[in-house]
C-alpha positions as CSV (number, residue, x, y, z in Angstrom):
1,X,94.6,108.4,92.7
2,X,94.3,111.8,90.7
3,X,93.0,113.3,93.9
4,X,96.2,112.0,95.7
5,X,98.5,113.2,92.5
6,X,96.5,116.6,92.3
7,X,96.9,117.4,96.4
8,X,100.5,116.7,96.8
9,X,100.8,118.9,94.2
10,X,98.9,122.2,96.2
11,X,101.2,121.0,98.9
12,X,104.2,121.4,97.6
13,X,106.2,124.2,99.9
14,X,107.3,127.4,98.6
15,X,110.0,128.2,100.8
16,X,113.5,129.6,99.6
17,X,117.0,128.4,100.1
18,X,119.7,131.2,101.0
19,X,118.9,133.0,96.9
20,X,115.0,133.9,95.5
21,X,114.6,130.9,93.6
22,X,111.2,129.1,94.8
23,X,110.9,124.8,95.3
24,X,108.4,123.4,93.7
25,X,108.5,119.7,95.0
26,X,108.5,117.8,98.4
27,X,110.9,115.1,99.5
28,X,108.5,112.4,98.7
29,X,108.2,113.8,95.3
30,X,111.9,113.6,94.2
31,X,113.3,111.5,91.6
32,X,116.6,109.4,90.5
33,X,118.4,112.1,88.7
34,X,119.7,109.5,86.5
35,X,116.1,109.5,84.7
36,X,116.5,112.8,83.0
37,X,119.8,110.9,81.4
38,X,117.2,108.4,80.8
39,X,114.5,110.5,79.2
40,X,116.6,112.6,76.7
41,X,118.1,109.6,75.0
42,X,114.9,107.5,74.9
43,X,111.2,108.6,76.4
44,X,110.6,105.2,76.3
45,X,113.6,104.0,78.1
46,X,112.7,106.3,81.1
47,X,108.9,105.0,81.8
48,X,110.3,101.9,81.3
49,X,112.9,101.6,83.8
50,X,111.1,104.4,86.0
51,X,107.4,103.8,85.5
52,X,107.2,99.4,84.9
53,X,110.5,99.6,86.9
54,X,112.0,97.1,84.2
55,X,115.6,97.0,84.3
56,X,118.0,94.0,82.2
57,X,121.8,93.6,83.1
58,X,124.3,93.2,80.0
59,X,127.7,93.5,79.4
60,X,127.8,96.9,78.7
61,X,125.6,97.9,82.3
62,X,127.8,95.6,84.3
63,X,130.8,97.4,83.2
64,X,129.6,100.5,83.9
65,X,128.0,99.1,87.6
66,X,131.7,98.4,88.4
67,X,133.0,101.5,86.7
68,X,130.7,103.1,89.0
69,X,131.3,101.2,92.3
70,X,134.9,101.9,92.3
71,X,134.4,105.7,91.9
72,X,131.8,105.9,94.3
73,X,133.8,103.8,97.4
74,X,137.2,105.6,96.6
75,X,138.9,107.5,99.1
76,X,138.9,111.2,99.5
77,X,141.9,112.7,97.6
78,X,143.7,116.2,97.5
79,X,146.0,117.5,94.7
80,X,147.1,120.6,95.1
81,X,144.6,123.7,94.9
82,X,142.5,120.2,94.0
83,X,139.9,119.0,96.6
84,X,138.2,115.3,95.1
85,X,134.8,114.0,97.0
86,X,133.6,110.4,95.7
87,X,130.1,109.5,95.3
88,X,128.5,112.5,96.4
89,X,124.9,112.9,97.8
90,X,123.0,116.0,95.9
91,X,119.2,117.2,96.1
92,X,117.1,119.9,93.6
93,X,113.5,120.5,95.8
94,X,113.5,123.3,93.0
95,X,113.5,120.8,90.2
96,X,113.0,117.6,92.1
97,X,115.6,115.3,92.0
98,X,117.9,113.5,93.6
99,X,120.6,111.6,93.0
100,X,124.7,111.2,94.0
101,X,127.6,112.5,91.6
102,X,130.4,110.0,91.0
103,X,133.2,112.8,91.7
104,X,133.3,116.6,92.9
105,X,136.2,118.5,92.6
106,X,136.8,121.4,93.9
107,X,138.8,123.7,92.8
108,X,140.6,126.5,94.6
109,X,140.3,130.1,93.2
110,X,141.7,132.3,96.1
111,X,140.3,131.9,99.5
112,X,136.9,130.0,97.6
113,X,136.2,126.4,96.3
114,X,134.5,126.1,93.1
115,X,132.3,122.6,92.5
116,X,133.5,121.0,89.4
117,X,131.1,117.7,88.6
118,X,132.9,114.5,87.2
119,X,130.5,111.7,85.7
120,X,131.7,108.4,84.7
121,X,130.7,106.6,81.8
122,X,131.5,103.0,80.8
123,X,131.4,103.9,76.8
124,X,132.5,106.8,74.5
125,X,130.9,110.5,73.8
126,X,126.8,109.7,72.3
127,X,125.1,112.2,69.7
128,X,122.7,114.1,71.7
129,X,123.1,115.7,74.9
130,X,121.2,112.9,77.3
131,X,125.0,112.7,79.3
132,X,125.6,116.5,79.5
133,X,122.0,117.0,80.8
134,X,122.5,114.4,83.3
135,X,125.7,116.1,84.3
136,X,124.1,119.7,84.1
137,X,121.6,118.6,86.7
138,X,124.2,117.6,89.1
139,X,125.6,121.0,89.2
140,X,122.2,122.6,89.0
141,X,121.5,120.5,92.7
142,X,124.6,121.5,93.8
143,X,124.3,125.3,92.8
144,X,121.0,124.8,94.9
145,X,122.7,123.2,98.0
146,X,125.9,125.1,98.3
147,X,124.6,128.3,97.0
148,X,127.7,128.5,94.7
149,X,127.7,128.8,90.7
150,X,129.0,126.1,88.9
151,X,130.3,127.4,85.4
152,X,131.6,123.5,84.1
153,X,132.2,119.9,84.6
154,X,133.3,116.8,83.0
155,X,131.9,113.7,81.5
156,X,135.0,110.8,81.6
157,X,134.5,108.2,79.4
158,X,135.8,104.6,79.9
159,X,136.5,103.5,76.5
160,X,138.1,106.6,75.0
161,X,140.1,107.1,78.9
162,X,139.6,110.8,78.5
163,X,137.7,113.4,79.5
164,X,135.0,115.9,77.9
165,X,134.4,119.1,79.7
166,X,131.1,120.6,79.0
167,X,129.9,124.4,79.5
168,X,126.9,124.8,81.6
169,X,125.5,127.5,79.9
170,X,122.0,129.1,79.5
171,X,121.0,126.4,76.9
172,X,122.3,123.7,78.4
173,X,120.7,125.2,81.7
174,X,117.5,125.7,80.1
175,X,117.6,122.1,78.3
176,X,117.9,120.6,81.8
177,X,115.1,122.4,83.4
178,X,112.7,121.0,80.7
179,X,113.6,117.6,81.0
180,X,113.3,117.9,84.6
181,X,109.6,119.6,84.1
182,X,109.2,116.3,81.1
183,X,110.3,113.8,83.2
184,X,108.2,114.7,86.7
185,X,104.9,114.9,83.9
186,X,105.9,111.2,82.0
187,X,106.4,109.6,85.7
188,X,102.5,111.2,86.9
189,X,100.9,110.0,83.8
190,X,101.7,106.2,84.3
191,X,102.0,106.2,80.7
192,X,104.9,104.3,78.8
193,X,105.2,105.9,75.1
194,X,104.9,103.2,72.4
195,X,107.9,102.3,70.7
196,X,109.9,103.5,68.0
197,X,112.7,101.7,66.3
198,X,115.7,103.3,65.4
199,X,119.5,103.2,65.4
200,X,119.8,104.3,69.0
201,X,117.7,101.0,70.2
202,X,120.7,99.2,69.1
203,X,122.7,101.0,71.9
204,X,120.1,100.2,74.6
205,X,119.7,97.7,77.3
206,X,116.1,97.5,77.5
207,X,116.1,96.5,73.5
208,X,114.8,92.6,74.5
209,X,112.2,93.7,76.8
210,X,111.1,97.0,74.7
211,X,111.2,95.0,71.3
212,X,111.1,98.3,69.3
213,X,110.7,96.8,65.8
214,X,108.4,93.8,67.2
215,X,106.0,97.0,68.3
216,X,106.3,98.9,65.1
217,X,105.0,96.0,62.8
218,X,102.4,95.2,65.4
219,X,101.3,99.2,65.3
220,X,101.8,99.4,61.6
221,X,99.3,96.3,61.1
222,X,96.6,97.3,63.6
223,X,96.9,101.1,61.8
224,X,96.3,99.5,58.8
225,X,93.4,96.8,59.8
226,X,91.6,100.1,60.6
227,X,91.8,101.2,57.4
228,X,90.7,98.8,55.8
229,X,87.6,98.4,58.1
């Protein structure tokens, strides 16, 4: 299996798309962009649903599957110097995903059209960055495909019924590329991290089948069973 793992990886191609950036991955080798969302709010989370392909439907996931579903069969639209593509198909070979954005717009500057990424999400603005980076790798894809650069987009949020822009700049950019590197490593290791409770678990949909505090007693007695031995 490491054989397999180790020769896809000497095959990956090394040819270049319209600029001098180099791809790393094949198409068998791409993943859901979604899982970098995934990974930066919750290592776990990702190998879960990615790795043991585990996935539990709540409230909260329906509502957003609908949320989603409306977006993504709506009708082209045009407002103005305002182009708006729905559930659009993207690709990074350069960082290996793929995935499809729940809105482009594009906006006219002169004679050019200038990508402007819209996700949906069912809730409100999180602490951390796990939507932006998710967001950030749609424009990176598209940057890659269109040979175009993408300065912002938008995260829309269902409960607050507004939208957050966010700047793709070089940390954001930079924050993106890593969890793309992270999440390609976590998915070849087979490995699921162990689980850690904390106030985010409350927040996730995996929380019955991860059973975060359940795991942390059971760790913190076997940890301390070998001390005493």
């Amino acid at each position: 299996m490491r054989a397999q793992k180790e020769g896809k990886k000497k095959n990956r191609t090394n040819k270049t798309y319209m600029t001098n950036r180099t791809y790393f991955y094949t198409e068998d080798e791409l993943i859901q962009l979604s899982a970098l969302q995934h990974l930066v709010f919750c290592e776990r989370q990702c190998a879960l649903i990615h790795i043991e392909q585990l996935w539990s439907e709540n409230l909260f996931t329906a509502e957003g599957r609908i949320m989603h579903d409306k977006v993504d069969t709506a009708n082209k639209e045009s407002r103005g110097n305002i182009r708006i593509e729905y559930g659009v198909p993207m690709r990074s070979l350069r960082l290996g995903l793929i995935g499809k954005a729940d809105v482009v717009e594009f906006h006219r500057n002169g004679d050019k059209w200038t990508p402007f990424p819209v996700e949906y999400k069912r809730g409100k603005p999180k602490g951390g960055n796990c939507d932006k980076v998710q967001l950030c790798a749609q424009a990176l894809c598209l940057e890659e495909m269109l040979n175009v650069e993408i300065p912002e987009g938008s995260l829309f949020y269902g409960q607050t019924r507004r939208r957050e822009d966010v700047t793709f700049d070089e940390k954001l950019r930079r924050e993106t590329e890593e969890a793309a590197k992270k999440v390609h490593g976590l998915i070849e290791s087979g490995i699921t991290p162990k689980a850690e409770c904390s106030a985010k678990c409350k927040k996730c949909s995996l929380v019955d089948l991860c059973l975060p505090k359940a795991s942390s007693k059971a760790s913190s007695y076997l940890a301390k069973a070998m001390e005493d031995e």
